[in-house]
Backbone atoms as SQL, in Angstrom:
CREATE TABLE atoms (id INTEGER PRIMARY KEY, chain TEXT, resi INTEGER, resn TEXT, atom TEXT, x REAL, y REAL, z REAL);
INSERT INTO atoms VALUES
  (1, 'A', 1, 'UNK', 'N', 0.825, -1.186, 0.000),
  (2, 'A', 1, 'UNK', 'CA', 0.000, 0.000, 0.000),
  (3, 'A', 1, 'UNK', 'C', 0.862, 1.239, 0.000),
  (4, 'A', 2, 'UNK', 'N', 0.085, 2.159, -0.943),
  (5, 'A', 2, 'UNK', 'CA', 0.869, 3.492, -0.513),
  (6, 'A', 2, 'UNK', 'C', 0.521, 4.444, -0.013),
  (7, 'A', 3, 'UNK', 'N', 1.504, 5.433, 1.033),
  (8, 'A', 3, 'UNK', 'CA', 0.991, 6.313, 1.350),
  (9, 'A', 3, 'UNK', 'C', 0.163, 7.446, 1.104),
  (10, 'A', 4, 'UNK', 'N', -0.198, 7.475, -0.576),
  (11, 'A', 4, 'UNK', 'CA', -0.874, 8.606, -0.967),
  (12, 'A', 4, 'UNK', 'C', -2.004, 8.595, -0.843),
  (13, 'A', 5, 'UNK', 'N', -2.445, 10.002, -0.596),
  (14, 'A', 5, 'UNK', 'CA', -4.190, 10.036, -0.600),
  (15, 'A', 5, 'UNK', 'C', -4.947, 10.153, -1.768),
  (16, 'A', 6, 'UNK', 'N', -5.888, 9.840, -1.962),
  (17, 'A', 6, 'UNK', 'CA', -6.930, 9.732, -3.282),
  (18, 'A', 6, 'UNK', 'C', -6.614, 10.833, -4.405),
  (19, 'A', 7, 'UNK', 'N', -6.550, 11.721, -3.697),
  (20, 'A', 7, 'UNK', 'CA', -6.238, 13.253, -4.420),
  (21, 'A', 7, 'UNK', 'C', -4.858, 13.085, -4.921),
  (22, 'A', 8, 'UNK', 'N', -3.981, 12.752, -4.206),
  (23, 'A', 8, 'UNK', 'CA', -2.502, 12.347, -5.201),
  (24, 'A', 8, 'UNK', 'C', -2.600, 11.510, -6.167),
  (25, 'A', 9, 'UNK', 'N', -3.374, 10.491, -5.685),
  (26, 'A', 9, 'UNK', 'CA', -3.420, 9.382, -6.609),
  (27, 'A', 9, 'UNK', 'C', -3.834, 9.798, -7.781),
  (28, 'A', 10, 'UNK', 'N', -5.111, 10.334, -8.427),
  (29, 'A', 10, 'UNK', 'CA', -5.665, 10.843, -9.226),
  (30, 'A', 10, 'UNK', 'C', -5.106, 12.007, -10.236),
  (31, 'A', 11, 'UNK', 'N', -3.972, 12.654, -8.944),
  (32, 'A', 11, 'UNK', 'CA', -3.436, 13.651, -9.638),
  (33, 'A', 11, 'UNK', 'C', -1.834, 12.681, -10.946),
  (34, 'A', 12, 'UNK', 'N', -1.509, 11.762, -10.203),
  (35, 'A', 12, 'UNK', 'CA', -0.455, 10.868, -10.503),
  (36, 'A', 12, 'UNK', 'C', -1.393, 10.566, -12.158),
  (37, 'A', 13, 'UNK', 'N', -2.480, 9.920, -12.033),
  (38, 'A', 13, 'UNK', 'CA', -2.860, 9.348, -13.193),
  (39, 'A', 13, 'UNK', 'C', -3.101, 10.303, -14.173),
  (40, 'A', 14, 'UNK', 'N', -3.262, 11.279, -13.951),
  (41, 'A', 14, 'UNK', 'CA', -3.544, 12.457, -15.516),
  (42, 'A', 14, 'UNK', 'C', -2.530, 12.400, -16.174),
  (43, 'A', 15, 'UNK', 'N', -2.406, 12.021, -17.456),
  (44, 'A', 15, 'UNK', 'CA', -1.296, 12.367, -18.022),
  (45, 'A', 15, 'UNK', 'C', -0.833, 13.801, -18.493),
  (46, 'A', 16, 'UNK', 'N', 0.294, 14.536, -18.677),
  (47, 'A', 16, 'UNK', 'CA', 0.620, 15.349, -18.649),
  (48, 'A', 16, 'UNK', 'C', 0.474, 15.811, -20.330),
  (49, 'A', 17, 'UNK', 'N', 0.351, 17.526, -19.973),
  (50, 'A', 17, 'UNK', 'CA', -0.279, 17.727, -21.521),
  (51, 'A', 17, 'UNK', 'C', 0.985, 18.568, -22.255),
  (52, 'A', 18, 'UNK', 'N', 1.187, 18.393, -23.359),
  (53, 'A', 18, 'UNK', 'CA', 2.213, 18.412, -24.462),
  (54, 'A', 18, 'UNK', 'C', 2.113, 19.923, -24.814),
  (55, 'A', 19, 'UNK', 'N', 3.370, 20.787, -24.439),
  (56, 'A', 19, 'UNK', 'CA', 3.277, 21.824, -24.942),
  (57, 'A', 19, 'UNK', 'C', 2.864, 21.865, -26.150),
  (58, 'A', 20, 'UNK', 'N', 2.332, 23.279, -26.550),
  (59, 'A', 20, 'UNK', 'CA', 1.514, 23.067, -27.481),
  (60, 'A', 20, 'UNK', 'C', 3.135, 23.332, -28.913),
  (61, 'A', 21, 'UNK', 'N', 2.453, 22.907, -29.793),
  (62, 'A', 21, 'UNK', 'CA', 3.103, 22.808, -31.374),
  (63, 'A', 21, 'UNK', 'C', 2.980, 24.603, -31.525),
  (64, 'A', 22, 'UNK', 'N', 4.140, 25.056, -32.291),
  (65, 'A', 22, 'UNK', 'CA', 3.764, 26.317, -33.112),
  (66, 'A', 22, 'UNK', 'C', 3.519, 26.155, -34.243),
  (67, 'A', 23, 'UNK', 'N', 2.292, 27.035, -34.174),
  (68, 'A', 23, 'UNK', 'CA', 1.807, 26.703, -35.663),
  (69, 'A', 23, 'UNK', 'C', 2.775, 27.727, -36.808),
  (70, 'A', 24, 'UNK', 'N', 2.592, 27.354, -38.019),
  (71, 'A', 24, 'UNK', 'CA', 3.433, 27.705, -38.890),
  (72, 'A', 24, 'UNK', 'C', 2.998, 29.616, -38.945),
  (73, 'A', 25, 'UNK', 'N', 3.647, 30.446, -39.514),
  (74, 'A', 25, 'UNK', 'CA', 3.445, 31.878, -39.327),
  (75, 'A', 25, 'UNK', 'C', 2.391, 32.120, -40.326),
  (76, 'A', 26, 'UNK', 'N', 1.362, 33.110, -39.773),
  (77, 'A', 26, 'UNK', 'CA', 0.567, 32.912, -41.444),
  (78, 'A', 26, 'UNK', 'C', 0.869, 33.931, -41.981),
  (79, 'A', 27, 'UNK', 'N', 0.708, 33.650, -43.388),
  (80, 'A', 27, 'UNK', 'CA', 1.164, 34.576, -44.482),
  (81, 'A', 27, 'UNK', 'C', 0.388, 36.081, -44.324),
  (82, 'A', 28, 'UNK', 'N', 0.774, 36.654, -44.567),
  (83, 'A', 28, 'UNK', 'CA', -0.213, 38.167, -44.445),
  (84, 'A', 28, 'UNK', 'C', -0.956, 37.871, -45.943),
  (85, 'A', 29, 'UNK', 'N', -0.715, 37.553, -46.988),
  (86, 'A', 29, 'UNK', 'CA', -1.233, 37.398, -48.415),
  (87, 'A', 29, 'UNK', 'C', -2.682, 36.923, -47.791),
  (88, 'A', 30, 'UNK', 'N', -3.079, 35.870, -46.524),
  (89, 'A', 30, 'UNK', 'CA', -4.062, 35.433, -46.454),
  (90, 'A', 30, 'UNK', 'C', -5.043, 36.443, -45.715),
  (91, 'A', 31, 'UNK', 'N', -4.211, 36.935, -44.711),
  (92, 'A', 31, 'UNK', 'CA', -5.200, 37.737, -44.250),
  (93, 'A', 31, 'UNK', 'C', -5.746, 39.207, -44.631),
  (94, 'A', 32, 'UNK', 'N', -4.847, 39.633, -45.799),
  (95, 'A', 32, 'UNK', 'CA', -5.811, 40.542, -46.543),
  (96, 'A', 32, 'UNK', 'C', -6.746, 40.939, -47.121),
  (97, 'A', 33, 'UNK', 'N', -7.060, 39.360, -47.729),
  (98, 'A', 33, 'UNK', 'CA', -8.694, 39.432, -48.083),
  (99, 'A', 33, 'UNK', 'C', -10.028, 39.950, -47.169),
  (100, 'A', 34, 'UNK', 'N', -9.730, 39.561, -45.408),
  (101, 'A', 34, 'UNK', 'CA', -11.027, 39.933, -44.683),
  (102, 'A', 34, 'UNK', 'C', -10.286, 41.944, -44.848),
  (103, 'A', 35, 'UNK', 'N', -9.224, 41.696, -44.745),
  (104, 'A', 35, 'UNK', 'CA', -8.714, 43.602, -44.929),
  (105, 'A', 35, 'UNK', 'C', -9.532, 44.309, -45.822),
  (106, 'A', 36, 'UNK', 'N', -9.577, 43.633, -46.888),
  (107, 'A', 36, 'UNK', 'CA', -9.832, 44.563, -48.266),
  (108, 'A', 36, 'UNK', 'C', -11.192, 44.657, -48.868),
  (109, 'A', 37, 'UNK', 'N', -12.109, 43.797, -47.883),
  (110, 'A', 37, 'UNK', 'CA', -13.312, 44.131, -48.404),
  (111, 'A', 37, 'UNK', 'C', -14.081, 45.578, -48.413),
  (112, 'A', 38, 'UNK', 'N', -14.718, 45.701, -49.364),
  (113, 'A', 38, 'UNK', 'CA', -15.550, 46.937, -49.604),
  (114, 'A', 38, 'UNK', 'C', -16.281, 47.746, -48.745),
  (115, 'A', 39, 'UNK', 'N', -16.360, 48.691, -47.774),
  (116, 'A', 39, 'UNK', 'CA', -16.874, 49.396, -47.165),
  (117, 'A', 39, 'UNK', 'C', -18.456, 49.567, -47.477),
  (118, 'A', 40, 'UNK', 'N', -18.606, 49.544, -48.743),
  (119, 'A', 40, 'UNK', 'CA', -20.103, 49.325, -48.871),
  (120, 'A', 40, 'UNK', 'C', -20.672, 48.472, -48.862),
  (121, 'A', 41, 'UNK', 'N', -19.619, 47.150, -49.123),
  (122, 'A', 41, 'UNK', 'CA', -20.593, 45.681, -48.947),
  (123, 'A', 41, 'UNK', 'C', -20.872, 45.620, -47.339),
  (124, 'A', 42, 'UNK', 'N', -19.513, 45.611, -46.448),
  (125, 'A', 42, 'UNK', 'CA', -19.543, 45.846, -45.662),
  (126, 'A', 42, 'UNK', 'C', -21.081, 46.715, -44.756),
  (127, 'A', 43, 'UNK', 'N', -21.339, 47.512, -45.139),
  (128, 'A', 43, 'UNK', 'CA', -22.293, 48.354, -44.597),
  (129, 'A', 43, 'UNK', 'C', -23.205, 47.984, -44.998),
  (130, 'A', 44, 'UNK', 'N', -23.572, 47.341, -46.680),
  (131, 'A', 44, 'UNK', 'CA', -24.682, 46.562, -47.116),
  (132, 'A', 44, 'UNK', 'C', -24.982, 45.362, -46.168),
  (133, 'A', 45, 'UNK', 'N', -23.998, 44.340, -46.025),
  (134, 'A', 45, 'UNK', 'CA', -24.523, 43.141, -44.700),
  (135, 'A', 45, 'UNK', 'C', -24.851, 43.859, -43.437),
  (136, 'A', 46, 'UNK', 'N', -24.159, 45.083, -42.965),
  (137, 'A', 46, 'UNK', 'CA', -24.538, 45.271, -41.529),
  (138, 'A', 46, 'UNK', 'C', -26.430, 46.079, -41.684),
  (139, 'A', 47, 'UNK', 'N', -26.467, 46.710, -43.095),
  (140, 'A', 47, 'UNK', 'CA', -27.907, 47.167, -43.362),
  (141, 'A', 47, 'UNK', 'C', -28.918, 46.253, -43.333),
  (142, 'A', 48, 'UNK', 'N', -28.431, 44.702, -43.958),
  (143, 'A', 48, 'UNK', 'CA', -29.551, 43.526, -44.372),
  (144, 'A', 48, 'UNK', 'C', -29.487, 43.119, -43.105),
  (145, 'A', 49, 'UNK', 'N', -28.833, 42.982, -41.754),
  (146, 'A', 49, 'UNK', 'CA', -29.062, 42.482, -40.338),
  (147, 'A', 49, 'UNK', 'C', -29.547, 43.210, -39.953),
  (148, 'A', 50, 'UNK', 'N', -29.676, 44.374, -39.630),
  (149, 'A', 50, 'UNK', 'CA', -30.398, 45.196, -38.920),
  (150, 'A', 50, 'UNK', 'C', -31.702, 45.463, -39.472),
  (151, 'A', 51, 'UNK', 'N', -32.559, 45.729, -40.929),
  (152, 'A', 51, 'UNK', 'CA', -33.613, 44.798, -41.564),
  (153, 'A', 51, 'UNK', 'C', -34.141, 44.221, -40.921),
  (154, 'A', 52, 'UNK', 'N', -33.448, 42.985, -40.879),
  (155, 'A', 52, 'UNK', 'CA', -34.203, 41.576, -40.460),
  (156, 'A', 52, 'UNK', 'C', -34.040, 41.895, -39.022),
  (157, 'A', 53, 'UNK', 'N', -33.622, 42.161, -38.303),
  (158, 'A', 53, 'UNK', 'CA', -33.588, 42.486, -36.764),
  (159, 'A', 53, 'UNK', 'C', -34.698, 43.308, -36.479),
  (160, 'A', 54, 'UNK', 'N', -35.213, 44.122, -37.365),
  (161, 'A', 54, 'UNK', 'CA', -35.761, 45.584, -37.020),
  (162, 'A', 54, 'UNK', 'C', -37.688, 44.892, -37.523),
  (163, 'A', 55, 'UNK', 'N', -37.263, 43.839, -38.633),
  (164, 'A', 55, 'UNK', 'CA', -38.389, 42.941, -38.957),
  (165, 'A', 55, 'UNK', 'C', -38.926, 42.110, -37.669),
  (166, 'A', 56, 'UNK', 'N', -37.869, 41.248, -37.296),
  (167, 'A', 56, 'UNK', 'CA', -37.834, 40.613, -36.022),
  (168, 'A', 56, 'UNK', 'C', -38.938, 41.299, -34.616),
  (169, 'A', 57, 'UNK', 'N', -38.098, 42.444, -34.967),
  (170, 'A', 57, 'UNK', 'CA', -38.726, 42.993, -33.167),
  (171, 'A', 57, 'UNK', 'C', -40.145, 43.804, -33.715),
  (172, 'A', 58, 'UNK', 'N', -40.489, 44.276, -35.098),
  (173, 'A', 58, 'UNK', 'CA', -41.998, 44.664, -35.645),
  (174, 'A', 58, 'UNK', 'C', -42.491, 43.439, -35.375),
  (175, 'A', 59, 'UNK', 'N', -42.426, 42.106, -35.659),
  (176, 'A', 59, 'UNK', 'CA', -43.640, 41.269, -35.622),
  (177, 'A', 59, 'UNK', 'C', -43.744, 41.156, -34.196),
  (178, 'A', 60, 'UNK', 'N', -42.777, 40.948, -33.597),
  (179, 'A', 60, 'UNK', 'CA', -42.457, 40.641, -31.641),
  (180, 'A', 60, 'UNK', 'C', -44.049, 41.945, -31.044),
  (181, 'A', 61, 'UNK', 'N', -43.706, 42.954, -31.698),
  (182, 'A', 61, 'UNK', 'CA', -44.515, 43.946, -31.075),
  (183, 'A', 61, 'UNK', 'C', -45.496, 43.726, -31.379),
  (184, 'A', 62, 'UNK', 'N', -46.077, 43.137, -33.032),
  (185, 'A', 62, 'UNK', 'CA', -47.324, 43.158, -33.401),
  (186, 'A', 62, 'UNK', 'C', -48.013, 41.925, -32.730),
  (187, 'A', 63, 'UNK', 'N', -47.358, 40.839, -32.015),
  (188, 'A', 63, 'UNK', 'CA', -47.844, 39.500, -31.167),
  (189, 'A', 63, 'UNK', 'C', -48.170, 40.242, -29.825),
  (190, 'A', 64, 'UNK', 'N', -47.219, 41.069, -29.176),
  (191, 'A', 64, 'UNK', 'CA', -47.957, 41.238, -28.500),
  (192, 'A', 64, 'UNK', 'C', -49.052, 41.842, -28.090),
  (193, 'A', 65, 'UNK', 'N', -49.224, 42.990, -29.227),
  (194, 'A', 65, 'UNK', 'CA', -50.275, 44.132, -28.824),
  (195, 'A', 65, 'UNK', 'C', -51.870, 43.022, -29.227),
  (196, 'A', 66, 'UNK', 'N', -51.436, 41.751, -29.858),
  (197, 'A', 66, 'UNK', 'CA', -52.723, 40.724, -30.274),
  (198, 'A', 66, 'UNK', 'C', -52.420, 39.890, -28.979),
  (199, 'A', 67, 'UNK', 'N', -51.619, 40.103, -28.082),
  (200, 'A', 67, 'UNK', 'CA', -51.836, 39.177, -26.784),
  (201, 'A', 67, 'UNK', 'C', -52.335, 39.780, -25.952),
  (202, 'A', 68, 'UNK', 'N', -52.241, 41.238, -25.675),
  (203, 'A', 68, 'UNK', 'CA', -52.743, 42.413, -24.904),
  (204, 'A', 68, 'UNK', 'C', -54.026, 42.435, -25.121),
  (205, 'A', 69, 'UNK', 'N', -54.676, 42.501, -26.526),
  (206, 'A', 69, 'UNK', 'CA', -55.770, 42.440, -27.057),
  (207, 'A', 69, 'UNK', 'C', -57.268, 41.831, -26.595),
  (208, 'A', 70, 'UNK', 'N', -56.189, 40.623, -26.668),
  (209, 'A', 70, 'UNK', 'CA', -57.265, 39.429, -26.345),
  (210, 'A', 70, 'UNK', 'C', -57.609, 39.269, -24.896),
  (211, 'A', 71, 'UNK', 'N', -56.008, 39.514, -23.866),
  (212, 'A', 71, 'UNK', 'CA', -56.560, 40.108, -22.681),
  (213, 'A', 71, 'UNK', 'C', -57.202, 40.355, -21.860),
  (214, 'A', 72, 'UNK', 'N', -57.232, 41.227, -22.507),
  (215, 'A', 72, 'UNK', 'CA', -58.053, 42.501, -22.438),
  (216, 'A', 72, 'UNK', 'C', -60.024, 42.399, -22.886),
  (217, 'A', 73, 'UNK', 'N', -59.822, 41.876, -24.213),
  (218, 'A', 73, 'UNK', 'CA', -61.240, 41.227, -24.148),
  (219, 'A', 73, 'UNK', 'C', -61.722, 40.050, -23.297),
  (220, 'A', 74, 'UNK', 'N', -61.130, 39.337, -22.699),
  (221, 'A', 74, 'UNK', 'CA', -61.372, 38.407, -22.126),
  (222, 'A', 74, 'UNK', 'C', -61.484, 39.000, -20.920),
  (223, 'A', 75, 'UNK', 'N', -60.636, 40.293, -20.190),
  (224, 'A', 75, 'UNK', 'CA', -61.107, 40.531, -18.671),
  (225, 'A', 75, 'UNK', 'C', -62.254, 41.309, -19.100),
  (226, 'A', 76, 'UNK', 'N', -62.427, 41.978, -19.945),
  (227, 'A', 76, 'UNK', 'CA', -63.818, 42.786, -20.232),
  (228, 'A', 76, 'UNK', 'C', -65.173, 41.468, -20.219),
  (229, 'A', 77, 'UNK', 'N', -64.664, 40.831, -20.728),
  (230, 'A', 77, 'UNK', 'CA', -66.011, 39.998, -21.215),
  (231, 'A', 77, 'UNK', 'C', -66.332, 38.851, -19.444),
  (232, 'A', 78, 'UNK', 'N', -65.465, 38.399, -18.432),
  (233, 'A', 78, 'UNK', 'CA', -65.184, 37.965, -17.593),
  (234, 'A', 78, 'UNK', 'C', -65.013, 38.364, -16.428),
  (235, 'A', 79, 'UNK', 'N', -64.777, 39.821, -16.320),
  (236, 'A', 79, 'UNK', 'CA', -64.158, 40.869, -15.539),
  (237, 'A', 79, 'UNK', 'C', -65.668, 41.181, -14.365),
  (238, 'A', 80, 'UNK', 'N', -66.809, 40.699, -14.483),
  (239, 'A', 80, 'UNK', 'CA', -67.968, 41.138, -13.784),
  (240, 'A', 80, 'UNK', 'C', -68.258, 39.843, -12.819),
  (241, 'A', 81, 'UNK', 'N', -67.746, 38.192, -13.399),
  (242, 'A', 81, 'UNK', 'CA', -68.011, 37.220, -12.846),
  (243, 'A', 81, 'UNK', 'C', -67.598, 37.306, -11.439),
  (244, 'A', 82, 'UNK', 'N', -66.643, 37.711, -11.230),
  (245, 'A', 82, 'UNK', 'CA', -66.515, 37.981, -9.552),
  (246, 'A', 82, 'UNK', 'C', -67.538, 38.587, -8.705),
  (247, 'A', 83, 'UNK', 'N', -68.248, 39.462, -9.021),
  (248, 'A', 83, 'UNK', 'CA', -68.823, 40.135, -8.383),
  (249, 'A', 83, 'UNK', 'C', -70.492, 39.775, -8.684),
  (250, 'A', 84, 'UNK', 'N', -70.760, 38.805, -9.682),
  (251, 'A', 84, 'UNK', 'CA', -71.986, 38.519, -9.918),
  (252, 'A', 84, 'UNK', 'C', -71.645, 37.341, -8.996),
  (253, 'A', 85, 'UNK', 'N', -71.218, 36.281, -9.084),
  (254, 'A', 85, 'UNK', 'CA', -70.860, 35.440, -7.842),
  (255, 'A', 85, 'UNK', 'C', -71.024, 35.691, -6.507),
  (256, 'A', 86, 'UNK', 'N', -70.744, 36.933, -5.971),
  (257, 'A', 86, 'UNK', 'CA', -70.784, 37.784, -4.595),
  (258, 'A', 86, 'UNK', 'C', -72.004, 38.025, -4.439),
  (259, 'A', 87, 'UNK', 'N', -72.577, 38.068, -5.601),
  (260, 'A', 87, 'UNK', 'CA', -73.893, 38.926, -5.735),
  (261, 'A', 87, 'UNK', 'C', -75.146, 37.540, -5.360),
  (262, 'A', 88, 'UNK', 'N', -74.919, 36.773, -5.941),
  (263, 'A', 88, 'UNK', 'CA', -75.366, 35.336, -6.118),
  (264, 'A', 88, 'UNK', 'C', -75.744, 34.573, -4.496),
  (265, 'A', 89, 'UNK', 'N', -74.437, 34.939, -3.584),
  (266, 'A', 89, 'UNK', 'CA', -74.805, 34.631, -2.327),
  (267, 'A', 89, 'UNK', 'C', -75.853, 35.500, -1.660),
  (268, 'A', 90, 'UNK', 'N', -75.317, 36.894, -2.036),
  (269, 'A', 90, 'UNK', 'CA', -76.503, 38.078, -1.651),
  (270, 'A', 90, 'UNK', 'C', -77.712, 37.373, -1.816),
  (271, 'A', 91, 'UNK', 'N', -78.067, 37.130, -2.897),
  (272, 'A', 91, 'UNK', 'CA', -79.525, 37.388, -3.267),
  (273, 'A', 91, 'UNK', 'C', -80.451, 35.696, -2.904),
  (274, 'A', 92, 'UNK', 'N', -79.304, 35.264, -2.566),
  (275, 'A', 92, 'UNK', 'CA', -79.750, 33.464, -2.153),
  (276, 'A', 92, 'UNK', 'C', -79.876, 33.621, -0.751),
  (277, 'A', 93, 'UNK', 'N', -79.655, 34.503, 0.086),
  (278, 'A', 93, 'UNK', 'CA', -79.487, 34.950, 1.325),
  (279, 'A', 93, 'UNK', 'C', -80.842, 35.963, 1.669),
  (280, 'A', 94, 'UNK', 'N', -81.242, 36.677, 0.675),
  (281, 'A', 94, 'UNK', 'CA', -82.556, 37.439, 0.772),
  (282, 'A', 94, 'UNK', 'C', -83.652, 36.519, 0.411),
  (283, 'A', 95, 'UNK', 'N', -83.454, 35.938, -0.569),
  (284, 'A', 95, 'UNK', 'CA', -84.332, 34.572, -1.004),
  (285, 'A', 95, 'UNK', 'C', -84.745, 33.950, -0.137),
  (286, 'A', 96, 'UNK', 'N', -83.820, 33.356, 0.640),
  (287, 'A', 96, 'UNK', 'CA', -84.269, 32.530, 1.782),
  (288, 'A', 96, 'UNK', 'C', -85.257, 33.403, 3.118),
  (289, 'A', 97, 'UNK', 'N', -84.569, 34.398, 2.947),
  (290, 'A', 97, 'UNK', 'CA', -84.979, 35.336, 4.340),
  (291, 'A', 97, 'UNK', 'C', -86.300, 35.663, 3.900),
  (292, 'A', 98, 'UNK', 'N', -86.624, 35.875, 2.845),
  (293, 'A', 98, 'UNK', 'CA', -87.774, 36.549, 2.426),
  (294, 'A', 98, 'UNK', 'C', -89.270, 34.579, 2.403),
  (295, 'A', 99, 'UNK', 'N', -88.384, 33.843, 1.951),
  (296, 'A', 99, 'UNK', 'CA', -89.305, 32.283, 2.377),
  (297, 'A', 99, 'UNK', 'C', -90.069, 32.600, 3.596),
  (298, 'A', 100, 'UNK', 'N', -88.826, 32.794, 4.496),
  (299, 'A', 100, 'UNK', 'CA', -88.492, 32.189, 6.183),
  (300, 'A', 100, 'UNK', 'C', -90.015, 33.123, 6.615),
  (301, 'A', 101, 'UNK', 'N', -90.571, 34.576, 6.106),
  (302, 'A', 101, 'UNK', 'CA', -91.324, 35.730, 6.796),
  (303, 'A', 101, 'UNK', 'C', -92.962, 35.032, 6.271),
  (304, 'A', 102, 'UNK', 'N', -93.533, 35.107, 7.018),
  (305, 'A', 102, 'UNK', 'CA', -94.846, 34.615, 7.294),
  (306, 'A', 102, 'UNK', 'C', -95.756, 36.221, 6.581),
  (307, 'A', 103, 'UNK', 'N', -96.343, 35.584, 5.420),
  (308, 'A', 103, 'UNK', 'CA', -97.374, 36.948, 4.842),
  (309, 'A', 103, 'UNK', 'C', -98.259, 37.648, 5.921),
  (310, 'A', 104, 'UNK', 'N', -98.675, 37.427, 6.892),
  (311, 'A', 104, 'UNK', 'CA', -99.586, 38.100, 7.833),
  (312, 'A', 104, 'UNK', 'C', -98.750, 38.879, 8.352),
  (313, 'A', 105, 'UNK', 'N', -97.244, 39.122, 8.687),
  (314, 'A', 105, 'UNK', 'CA', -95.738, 39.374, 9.626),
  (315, 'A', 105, 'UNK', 'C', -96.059, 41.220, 9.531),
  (316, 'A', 106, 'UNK', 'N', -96.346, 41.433, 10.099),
  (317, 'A', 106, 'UNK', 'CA', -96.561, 43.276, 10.298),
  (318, 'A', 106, 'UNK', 'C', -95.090, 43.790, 11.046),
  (319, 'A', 107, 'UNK', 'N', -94.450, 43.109, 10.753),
  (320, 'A', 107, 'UNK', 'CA', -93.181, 43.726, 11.799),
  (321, 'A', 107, 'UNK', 'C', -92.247, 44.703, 10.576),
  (322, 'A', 108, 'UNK', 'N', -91.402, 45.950, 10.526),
  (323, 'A', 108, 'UNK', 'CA', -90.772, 46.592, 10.194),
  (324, 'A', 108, 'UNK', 'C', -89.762, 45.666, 8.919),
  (325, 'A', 109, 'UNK', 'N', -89.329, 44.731, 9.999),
  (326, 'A', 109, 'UNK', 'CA', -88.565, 43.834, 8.741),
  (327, 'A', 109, 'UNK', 'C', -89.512, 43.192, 7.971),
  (328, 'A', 110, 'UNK', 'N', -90.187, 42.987, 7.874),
  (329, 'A', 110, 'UNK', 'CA', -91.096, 42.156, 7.274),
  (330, 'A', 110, 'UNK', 'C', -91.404, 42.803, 5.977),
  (331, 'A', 111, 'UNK', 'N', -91.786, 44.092, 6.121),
  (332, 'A', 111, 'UNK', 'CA', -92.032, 45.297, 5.467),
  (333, 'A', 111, 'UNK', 'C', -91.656, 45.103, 4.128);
């Protein structure tokens, strides 16, 4: 057995990593081409992304003002059920009270 702890051990088994290779020098001939492109093409691709970006966030807006929409008609059209519900106990509560009173009843509440 050896004295090392788990953590040595583990560290023992990684093999060790290979400085890296230099890569060969690159030619400048290659990298002139991204140099030398046209300022107007250039500005033409950054015009056709921003387009489609500017397309992007028009429809984004036009979904939501049709999610707002609907909403919106739906608390309008729904928006009273709470309170007709409230209303519902009310009037099941007078209903009954009004059973419960005997037609001959001359008393104030009765009234």
């Amino acid at each position: 057995m050896s004295d090392e702890t788990p953590e040595e051990a583990e560290v023992d088994d990684v093999p060790l990593e290979e400085p890296p290779t230099e890569e060969p020098p690159v030619e400048e001939a290659e990298q002139e081409p991204e140099e030398e492109r046209d300022p107007l093409e250039v500005a033409l691709e950054r015009a056709e992304v921003a387009e489609k970006e500017i397309a992007y966030k028009d429809a984004e807006i036009q979904n939501v003002r049709k999610r707002l929409m609907a909403e919106k008609a739906e608390a309008i059209q729904y928006g009273g059920m709470g309170m007709a519900r409230r209303m519902l106990t009310v009037l099941a509560d007078v209903d009954r009270a009004m059973t419960g009173i005997e037609e001959d009843d001359q008393s104030p509440v009765a009234q």
